[in-house]
DRENTORKOL-3810 file (N, C-alpha, C; in nm, 4 decimals):
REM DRENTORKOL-3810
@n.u->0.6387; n.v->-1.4046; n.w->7.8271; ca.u->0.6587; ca.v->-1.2610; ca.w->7.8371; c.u->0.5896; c.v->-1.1948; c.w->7.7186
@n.u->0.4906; n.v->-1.0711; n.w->7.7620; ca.u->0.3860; ca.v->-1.0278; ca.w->7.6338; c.u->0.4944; c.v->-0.9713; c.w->7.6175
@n.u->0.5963; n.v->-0.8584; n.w->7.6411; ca.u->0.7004; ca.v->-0.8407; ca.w->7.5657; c.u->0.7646; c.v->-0.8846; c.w->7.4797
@n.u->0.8320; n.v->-0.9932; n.w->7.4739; ca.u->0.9196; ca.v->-1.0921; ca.w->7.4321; c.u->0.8438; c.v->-1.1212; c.w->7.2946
@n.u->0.6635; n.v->-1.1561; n.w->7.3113; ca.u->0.5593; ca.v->-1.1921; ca.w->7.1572; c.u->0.5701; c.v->-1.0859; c.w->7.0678
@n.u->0.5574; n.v->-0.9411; n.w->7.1730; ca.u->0.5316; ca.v->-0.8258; ca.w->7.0916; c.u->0.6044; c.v->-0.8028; c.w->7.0016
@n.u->0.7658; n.v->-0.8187; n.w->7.0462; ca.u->0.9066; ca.v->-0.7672; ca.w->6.9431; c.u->0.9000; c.v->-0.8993; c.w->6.8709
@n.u->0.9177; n.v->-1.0123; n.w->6.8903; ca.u->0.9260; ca.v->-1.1168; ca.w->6.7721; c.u->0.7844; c.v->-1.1274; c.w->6.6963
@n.u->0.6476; n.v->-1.0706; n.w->6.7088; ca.u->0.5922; ca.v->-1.0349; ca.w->6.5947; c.u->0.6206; c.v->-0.9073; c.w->6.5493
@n.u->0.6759; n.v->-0.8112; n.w->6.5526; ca.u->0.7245; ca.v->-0.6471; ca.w->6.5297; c.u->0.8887; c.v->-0.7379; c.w->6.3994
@n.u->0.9967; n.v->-0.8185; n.w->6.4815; ca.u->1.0737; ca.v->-0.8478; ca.w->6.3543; c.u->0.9882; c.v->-0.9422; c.w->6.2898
@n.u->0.9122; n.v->-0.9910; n.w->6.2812; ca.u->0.8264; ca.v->-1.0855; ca.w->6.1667; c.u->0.7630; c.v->-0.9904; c.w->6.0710
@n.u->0.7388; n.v->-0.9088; n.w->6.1325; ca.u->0.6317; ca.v->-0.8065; ca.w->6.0213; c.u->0.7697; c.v->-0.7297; c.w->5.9839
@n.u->0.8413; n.v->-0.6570; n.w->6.0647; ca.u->0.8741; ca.v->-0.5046; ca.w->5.9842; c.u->1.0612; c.v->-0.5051; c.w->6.0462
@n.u->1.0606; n.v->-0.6456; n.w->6.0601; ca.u->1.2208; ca.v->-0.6491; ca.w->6.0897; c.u->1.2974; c.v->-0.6680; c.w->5.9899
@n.u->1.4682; n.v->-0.6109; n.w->5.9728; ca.u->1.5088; ca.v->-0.6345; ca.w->5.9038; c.u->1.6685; c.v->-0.6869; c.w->5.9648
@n.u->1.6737; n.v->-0.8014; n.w->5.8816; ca.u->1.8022; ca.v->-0.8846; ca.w->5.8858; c.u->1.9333; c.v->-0.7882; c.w->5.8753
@n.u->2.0177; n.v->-0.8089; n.w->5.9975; ca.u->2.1319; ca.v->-0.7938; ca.w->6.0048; c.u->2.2856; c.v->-0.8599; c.w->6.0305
@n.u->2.4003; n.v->-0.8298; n.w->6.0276; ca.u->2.4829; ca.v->-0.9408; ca.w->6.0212; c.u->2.4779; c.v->-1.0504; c.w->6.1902
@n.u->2.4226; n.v->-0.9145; n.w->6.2511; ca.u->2.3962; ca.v->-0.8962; ca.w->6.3985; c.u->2.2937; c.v->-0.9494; c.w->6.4832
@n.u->2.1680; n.v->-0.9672; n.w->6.3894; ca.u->2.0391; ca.v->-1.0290; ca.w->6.4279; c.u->1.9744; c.v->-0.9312; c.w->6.3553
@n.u->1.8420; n.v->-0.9208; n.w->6.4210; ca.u->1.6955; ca.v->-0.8388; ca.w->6.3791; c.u->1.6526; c.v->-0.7335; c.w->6.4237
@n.u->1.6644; n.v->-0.6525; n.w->6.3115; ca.u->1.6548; ca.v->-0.5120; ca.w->6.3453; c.u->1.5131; c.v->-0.4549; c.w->6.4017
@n.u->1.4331; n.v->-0.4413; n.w->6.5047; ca.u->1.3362; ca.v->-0.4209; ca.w->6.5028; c.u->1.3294; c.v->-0.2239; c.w->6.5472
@n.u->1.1871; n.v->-0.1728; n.w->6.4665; ca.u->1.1567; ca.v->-0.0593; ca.w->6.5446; c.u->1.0305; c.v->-0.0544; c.w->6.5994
@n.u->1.0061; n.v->-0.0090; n.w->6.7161; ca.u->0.9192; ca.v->-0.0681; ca.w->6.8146; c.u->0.8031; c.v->0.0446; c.w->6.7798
@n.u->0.6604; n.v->-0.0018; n.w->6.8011; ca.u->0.5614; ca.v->0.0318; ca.w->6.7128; c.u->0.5382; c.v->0.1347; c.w->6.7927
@n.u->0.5510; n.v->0.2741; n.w->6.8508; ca.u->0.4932; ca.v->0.3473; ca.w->6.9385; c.u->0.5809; c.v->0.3826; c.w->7.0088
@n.u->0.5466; n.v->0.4823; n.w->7.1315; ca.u->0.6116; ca.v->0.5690; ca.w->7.2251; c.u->0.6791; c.v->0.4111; c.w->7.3900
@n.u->0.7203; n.v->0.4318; n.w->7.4649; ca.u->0.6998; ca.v->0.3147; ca.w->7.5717; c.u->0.5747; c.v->0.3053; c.w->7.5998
@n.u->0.5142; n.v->0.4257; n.w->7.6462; ca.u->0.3678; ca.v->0.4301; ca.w->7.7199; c.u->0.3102; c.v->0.3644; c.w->7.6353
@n.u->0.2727; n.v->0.3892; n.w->7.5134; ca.u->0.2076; ca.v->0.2983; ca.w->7.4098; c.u->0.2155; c.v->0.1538; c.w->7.3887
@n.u->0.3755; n.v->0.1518; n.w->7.4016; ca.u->0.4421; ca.v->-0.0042; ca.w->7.3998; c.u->0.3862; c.v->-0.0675; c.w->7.5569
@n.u->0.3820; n.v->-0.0294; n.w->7.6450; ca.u->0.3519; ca.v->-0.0654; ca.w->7.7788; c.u->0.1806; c.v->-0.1431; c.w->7.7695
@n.u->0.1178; n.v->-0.0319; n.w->7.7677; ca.u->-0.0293; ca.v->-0.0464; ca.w->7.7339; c.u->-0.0728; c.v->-0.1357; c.w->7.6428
@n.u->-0.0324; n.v->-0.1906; n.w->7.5413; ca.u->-0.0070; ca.v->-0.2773; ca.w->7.4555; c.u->0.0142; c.v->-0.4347; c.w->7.5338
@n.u->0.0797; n.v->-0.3984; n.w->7.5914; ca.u->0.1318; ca.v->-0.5381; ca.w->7.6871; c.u->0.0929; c.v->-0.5782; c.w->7.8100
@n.u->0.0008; n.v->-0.4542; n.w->7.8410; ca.u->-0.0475; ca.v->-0.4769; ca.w->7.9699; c.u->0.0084; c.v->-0.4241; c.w->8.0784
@n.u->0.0743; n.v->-0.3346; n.w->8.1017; ca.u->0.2229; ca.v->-0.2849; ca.w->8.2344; c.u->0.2015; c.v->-0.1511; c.w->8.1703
@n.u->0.2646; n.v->-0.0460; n.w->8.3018; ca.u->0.3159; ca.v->0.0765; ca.w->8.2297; c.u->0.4806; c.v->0.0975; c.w->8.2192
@n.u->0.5018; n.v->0.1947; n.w->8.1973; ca.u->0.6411; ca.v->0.2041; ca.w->8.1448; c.u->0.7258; c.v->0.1822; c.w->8.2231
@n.u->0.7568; n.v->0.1482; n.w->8.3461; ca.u->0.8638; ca.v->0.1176; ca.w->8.4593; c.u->0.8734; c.v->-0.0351; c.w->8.4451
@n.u->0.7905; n.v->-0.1019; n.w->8.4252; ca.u->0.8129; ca.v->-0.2167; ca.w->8.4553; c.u->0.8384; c.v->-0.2795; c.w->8.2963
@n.u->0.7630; n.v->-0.2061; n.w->8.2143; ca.u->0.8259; ca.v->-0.1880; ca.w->8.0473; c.u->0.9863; c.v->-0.1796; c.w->8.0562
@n.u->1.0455; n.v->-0.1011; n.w->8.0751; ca.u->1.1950; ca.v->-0.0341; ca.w->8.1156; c.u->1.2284; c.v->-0.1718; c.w->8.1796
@n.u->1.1990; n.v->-0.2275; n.w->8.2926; ca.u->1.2684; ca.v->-0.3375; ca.w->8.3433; c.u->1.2872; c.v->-0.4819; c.w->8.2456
@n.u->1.2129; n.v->-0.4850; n.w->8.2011; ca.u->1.1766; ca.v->-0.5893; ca.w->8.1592; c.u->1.2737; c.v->-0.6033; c.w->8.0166
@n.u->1.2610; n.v->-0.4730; n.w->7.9502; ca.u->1.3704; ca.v->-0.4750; ca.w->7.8301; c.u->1.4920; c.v->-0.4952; c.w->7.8821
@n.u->1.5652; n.v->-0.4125; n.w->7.9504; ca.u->1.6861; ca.v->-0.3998; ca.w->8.0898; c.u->1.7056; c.v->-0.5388; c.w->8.1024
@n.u->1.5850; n.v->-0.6520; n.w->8.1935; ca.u->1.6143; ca.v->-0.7675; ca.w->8.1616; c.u->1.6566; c.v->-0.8757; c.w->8.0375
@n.u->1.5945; n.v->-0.8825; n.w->7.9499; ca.u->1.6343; ca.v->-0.8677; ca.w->7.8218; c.u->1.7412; c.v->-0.8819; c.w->7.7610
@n.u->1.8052; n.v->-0.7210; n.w->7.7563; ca.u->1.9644; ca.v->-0.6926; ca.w->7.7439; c.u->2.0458; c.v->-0.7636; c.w->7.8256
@n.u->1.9961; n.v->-0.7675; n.w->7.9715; ca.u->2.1440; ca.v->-0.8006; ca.w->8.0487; c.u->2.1205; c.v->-0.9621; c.w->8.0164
@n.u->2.0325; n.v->-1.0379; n.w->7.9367; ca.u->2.0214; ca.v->-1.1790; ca.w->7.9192; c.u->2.1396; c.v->-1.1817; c.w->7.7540
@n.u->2.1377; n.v->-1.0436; n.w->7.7100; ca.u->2.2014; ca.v->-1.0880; ca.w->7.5992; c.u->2.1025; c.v->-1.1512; c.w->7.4664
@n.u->1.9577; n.v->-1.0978; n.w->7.4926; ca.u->1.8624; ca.v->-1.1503; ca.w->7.4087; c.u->1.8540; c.v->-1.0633; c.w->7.2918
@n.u->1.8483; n.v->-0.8830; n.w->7.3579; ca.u->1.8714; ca.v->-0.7880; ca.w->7.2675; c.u->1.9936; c.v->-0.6745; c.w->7.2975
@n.u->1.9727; n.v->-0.6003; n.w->7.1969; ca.u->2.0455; ca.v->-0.5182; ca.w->7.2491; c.u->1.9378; c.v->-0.3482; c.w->7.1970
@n.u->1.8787; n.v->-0.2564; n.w->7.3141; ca.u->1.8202; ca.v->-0.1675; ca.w->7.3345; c.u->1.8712; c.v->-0.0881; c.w->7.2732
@n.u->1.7949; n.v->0.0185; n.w->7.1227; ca.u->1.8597; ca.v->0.1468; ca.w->7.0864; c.u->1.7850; c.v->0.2639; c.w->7.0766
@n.u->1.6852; n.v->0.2983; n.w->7.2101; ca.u->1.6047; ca.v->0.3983; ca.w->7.1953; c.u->1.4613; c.v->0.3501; c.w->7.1372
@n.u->1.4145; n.v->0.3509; n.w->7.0645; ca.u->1.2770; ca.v->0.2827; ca.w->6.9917; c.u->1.3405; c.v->0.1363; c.w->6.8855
@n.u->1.4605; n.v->0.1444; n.w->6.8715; ca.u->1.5050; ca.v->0.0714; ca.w->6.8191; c.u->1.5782; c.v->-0.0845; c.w->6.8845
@n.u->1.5627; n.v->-0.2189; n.w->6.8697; ca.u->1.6344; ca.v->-0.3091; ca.w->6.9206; c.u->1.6322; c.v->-0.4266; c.w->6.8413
@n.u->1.7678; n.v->-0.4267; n.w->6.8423; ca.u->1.8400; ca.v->-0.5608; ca.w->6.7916; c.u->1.8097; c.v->-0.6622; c.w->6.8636
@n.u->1.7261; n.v->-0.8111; n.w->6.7620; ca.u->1.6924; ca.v->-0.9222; ca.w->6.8790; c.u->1.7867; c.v->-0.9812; c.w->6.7913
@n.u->1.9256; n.v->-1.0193; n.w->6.9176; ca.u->2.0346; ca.v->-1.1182; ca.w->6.9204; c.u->2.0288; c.v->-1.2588; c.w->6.8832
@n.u->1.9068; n.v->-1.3253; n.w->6.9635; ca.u->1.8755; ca.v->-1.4269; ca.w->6.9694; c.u->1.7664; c.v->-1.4669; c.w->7.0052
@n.u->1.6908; n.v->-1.5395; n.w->6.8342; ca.u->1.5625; ca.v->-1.5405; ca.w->6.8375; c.u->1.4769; c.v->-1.6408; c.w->6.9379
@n.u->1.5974; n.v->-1.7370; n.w->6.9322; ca.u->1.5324; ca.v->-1.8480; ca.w->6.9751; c.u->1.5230; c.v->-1.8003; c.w->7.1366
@n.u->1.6633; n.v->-1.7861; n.w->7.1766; ca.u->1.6053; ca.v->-1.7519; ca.w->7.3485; c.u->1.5254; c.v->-1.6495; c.w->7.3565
@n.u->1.5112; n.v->-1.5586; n.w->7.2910; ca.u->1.3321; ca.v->-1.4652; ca.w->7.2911; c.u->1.2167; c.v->-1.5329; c.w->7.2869
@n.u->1.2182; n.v->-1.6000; n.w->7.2061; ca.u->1.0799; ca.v->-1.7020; ca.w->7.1919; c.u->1.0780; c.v->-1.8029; c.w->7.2899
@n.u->1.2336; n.v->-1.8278; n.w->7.3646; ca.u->1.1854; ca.v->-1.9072; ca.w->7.5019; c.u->1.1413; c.v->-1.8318; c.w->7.6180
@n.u->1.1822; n.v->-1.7056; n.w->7.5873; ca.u->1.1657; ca.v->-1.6461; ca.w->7.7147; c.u->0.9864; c.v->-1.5791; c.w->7.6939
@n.u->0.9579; n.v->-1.5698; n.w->7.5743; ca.u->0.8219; ca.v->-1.5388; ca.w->7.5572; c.u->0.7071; c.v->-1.6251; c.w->7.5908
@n.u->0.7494; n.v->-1.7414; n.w->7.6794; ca.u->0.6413; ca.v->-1.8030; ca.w->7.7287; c.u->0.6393; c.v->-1.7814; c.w->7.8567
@n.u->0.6945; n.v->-1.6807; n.w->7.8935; ca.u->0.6074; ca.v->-1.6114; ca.w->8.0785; c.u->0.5386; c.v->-1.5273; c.w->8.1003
@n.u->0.5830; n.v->-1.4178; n.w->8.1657; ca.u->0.4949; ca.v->-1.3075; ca.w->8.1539; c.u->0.5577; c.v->-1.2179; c.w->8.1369
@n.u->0.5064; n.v->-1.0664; n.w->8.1217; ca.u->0.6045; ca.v->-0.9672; ca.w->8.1428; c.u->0.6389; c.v->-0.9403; c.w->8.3270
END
């Protein structure tokens, strides 16, 4: 998932540790974030949506907590 690479290099560079996981803020608008990854923003939207309901992050507007790094980085070997 190019999603899934994008945010675990976004907390590698500019994340910050919480008691909670990794604070990330996402580099751009969705459309931006979309285009970036290859998709536009609907299927951007799903794909985070998926994500959350996995319990990987948790979504806060431009902002998301990655829960769990490791199942991100497993899930970052598909597609978006």
């Amino acid at each position: 998932m190019r999603l899934g690479r994008l945010v675990l290099d976004e907390a590698g560079r500019t994340g910050r540790l919480t008691r909670d996981g990794v604070e990330v803020t996402l580099p751009g608008t969705r459309d931006e974030i979309a285009a970036r990854v290859g998709t536009v923003r609907e299927p951007l939207s799903r794909a985070l949506a998926a994500l959350a309901r996995e319990g990987l992050v948790t979504v806060r507007g431009r902002r998301l907590l990655v829960r769990d790094v490791k199942g991100l980085e497993d899930a970052a070997g598909g597609s978006v």
